[in-house]
N, C-alpha and C positions, 0 to 999 in steps of 0.2 A: 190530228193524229199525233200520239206521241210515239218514241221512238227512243228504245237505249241502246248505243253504242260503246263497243268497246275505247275507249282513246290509245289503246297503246298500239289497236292497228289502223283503225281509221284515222286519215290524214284529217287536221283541223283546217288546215290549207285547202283541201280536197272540198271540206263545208262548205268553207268561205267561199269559193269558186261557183260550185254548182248553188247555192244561194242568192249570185250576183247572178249568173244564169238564169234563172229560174222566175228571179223576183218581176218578170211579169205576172206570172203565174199562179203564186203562191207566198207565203209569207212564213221566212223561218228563223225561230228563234234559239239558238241553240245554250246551254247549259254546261260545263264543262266544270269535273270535279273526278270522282276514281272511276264516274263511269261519264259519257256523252250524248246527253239528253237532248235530242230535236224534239224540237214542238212545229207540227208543218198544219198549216192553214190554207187548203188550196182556195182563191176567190172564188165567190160564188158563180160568176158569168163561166168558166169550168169547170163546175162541180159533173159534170157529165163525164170528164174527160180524168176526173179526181183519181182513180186507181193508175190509171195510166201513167200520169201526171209523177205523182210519189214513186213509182217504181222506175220510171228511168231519174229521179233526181238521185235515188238509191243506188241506183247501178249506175251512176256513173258516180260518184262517189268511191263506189267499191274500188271500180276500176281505175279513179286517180290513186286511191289510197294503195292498190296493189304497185301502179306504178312508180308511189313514190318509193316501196322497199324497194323496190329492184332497181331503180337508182340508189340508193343510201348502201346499196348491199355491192353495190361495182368500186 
C-alpha cells in the first residue's frame, strides 16, 4: 500500500519509530521530497490482520507526530 503524507506535519522521527516498531510485521519504505511517500508491505504470515495492522502504524504516527508540535510549540 502506498501512502502520501504531508512532511511539514508528519514527524519523520514519528516514521522512523513506528517503522522499528512495526518491522516484525511489516516492511516500510519511506520517500521524502515536498510530500512523504510510505510504501507499507505487511508480511504475508499477517495478511489477515493487514488492515488492522496499517491503521494503528497510522495512528500512531499521527499521534507521535501531534505530539511532537506540542512539544516544539512549549
Amino acid at each position: 500500500m502506498k501512502i502520501t503524507l504531508d512532511p511539514e506535519f508528519y514527524s519523520l522521527e514519528a516514521v522512523a519509530d513506528m517503522t522499528q516498531q512495526f518491522s516484525d510485521f511489516m516492511r516500510v519504505e519511506s520517500v521524502v521530497g515536498e510530500e512523504m511517500l510510505l510504501i507499507m508491505n505487511v508480511k504475508q504470515e499477517y495478511d489477515e490482520e493487514r488492515s488492522q495492522i496499517i491503521n494503528a502504524f497510522l495512528n500512531n504516527i499521527l499521534e507521535l507526530s501531534i505530539q511532537d508540535i506540542m512539544n516544539n510549540e512549549r
